[in-house]
Structure formats: C-alpha cells, structure tokens
MIPAZA-10874 format. One record per residue: x, y, z of N, C-alpha, C in turn. Coordinates in steps of 0.05 Angstrom, whole numbers, padded with zeros to 5 digits, always signed. Each point is the difference from the previous one (the first is absolute). Example, Ala and Ser with C-alpha at 12.3 -4.5 7.8 and 13.67 -1.06 7.14 Angstrom:
2
+00264-00114+00156-00018+00024+00000+00018+00024+00000;-00007+00021-00014+00016+00024+00001-00015+00022+00014;
***
This chain:
68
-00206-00094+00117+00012-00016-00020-00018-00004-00024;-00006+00026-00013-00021-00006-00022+00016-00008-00024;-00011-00006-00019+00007-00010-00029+00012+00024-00007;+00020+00009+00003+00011+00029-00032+00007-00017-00025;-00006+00016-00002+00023-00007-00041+00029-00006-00009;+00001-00022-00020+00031+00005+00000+00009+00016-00004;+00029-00001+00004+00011+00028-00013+00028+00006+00003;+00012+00004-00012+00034+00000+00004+00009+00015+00019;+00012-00006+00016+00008+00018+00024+00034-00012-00002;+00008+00034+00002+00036+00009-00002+00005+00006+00024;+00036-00006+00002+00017+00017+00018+00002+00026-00013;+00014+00017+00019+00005+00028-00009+00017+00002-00028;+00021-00016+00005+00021-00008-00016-00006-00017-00037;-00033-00002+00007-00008-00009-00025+00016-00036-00010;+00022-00009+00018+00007-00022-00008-00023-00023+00016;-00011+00001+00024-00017-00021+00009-00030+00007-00017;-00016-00022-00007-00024+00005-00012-00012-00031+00007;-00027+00005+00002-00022-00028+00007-00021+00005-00015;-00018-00011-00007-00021+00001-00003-00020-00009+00020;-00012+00010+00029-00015-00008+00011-00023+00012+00011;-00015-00004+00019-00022+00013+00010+00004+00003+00029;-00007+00032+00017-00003+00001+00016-00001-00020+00021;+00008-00009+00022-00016-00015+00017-00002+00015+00028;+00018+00003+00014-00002+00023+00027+00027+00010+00002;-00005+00016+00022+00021+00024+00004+00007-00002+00028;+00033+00011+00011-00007-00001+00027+00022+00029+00002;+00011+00006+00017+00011+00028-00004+00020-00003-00005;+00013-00019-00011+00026+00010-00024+00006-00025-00019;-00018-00018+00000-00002-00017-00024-00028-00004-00010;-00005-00008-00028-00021-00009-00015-00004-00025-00008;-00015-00018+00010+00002-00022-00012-00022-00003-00024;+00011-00008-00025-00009-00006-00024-00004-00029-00004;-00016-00010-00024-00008-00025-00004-00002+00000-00031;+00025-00011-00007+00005-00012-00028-00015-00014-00013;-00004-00005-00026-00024-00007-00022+00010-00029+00013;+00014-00014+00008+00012-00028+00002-00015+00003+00030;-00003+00010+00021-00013-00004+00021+00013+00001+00023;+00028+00018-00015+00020+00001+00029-00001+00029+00019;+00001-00006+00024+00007+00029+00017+00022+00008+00002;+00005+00028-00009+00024+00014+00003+00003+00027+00012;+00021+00002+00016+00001+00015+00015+00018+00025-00006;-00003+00026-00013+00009+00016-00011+00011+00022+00019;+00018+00022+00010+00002+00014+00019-00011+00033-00022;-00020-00001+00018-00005+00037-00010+00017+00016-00007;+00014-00002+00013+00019+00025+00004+00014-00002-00041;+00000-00026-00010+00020-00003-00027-00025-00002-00021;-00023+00007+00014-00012-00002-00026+00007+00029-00019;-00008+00000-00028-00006+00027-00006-00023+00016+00002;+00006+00019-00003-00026+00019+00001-00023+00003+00000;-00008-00015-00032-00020-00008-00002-00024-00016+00023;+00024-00025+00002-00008-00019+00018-00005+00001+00026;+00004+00023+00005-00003+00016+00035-00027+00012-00012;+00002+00015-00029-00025+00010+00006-00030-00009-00003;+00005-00022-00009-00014-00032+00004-00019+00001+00029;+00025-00005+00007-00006-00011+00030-00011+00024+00012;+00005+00025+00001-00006+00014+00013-00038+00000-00009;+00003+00006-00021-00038-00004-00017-00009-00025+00021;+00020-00022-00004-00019-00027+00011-00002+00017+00039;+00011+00005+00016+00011+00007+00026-00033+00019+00003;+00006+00018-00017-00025+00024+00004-00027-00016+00004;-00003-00010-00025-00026-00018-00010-00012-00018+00024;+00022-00005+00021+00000-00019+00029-00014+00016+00009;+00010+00033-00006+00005+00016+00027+00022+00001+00018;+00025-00012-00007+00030-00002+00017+00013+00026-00017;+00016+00007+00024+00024+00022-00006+00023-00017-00005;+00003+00005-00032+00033-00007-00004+00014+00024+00003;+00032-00008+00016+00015+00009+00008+00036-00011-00019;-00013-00002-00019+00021-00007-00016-00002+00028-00033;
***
C-alpha cells in the first residue's frame, strides 16, 4: 500500500472517471483512495485499458502476475 500518484482512472466506456491514487488490488477489484480520503472499490474487469495497464506496471514492480 505505497503512496502512488493521483490520477484519473476510467471505465472502458469513458463515462465513470475519479481522480484517485492507487491503494491495493485483489484479483478482480482495485481499491482506490480519493483526494477526500475515501476507499473505493472499482471492478477490473470495467476499467479501461490504460488503467489495467497501470496496474499491470504497479503488479510487475511487486513482482505479481496480473492475469487481467
């Protein structure tokens, strides 16, 4: 649970958007932490692209195999 950066994270569909920071991952949701200090729980599977490829950078950087 290190510090990442904010950063807008989308659904595929481009209509959901946040501005938050990483907080942990478990195998099919992400929980994020809003500039306000809230946890939210996002399902992988709807993020977009980008945002998988996020996670995957953060996943490697562990050393974990994403499977998404």
């Amino acid at each position: 649970r290190e510090d990442r950066e904010m950063r807008t994270w989308s659904d595929a569909s481009g209509k959901f958007k946040v501005q938050a920071k990483f907080y942990s991952a478990g195998a099919e949701n992400v929980k994020l932490l809003t500039a306000d200090d809230r946890k939210i729980d996002v399902p992988i599977a709807k993020l977009c692209e980008a945002d998988k490829e996020y996670l995957r950078s953060v996943f490697k950087a562990k050393g974990i195999r994403a499977s998404f």
